[in-house]
DRENTIPA-180085 format. One record per residue (C-alpha): residue in one letter; x, y, z. Coordinates in steps of 0.5 Angstrom, whole numbers, padded with zeros to 4 digits, always signed. Example, Ala and Ser with C-alpha at 12.3 -4.5 7.8 and 13.67 -1.06 7.14 Angstrom:
<sites>
A+0025-0009+0016S+0027-0002+0014
</sites>
This chain:
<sites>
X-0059+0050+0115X-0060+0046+0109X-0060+0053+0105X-0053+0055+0107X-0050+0048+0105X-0054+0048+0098X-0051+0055+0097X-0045+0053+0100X-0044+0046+0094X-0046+0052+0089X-0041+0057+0090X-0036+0051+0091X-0039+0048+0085X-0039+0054+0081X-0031+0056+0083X-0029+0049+0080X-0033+0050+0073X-0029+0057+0072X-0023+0054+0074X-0024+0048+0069X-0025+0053+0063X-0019+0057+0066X-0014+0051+0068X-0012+0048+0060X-0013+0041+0060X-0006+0037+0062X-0003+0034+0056X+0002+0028+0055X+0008+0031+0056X+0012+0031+0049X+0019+0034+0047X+0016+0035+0040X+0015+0041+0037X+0008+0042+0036X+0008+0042+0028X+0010+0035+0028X+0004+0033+0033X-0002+0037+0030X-0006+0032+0027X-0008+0033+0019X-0012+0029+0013X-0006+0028+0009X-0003+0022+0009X+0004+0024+0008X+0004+0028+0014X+0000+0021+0018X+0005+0017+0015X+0010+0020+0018X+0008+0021+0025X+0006+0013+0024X+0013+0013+0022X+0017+0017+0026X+0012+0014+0032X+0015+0007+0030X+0023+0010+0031X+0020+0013+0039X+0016+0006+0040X+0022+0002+0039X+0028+0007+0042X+0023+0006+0049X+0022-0002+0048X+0030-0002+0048X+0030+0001+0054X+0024-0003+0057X+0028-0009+0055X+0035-0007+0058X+0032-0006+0065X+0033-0013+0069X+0028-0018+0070X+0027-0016+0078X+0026-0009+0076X+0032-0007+0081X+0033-0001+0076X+0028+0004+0074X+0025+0006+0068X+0030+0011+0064X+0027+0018+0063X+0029+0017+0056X+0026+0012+0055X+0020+0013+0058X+0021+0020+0054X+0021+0016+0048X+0014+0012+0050X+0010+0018+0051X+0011+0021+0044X+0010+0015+0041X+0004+0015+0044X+0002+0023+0042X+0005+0021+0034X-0001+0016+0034X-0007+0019+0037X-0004+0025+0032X-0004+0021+0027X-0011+0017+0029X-0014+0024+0029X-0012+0025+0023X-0016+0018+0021X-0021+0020+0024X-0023+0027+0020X-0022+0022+0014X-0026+0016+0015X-0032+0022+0017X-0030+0025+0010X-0031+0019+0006X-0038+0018+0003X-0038+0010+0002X-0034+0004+0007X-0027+0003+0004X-0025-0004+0008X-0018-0003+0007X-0018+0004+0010X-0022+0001+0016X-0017-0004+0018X-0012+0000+0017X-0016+0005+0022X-0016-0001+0027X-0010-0003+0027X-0008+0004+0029X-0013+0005+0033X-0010-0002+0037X-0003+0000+0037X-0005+0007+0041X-0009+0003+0046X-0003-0001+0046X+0003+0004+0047X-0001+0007+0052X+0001+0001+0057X+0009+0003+0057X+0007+0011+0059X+0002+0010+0065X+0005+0002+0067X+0012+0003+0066X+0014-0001+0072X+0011-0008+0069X+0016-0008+0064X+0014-0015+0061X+0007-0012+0060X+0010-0005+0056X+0014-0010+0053X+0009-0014+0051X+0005-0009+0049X+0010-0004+0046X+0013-0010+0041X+0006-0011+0039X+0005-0004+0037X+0011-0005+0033X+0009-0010+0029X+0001-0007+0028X+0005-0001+0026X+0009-0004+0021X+0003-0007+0018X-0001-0001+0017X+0005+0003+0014X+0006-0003+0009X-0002-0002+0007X-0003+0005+0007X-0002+0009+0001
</sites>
């Protein structure tokens, strides 16, 4: 009986193996093309997807704070929409960091506040795509994103 249950978890744990190296890991839903989101080394291209990501956070934040405070209506598409792809921008662009700080061979203090404070604004602009019915937290959350967002784009070169 034991061998026929054992036998049975490994063809079952063998089954889910194939299917999660055939099935593609789903991604957060963008409406950008993939050009615009593929991460990269060069600051230009970061800068502007931190840029581009700040005009998503802050269209999702006006359609966050039109909603009443009894939450009576929902969260608009677009709005949600716009919160997502602020979202994939950053984690873009953080990527991108994250080749340049394991590329650089002494510590920059500059470059590493600067990769915190991007790092925080992509843990914070998640709270908007996965708790967009707590809208005083997406709130919260997205205009302190903005806030570290515009700071980063201040101190970057």
């Amino acid at each position: 009986m034991g061998g026929v249950v054992s036998q049975r978890c490994a063809a079952a744990f063998v089954v889910v193996a194939i299917l999660g190296l055939i099935l593609p890991a789903v991604a957060q839903q963008t409406t950008l093309p993939p050009n615009v989101i593929a991460p990269s080394r060069e600051n230009s291209v970061i800068r502007n997807q931190l840029t581009l990501a700040k005009k998503f956070e802050q269209q999702a934040l006006q359609g966050f704070m039109a909603i009443p405070a009894d939450n009576s209506i929902p969260v608009d598409e677009t709005s949600h929409q716009a919160a997502r792809d602020a979202y994939v921008l950053i984690r873009a662009a953080r990527h991108g960091m994250g080749w340049q700080k394991e590329a650089k061979k002494f510590p920059d203090p500059v470059f590493d506040l600067i990769y915190k404070r991007v790092d925080e604004a992509w843990n914070l602009s998640r709270t908007p795509v996965d708790h967009a019915s707590s809208v005083e937290r997406a709130v919260r959350d997205a205009n302190q994103a903005i806030r570290l967002l515009d700071q980063v784009l201040i101190m970057m070169p």
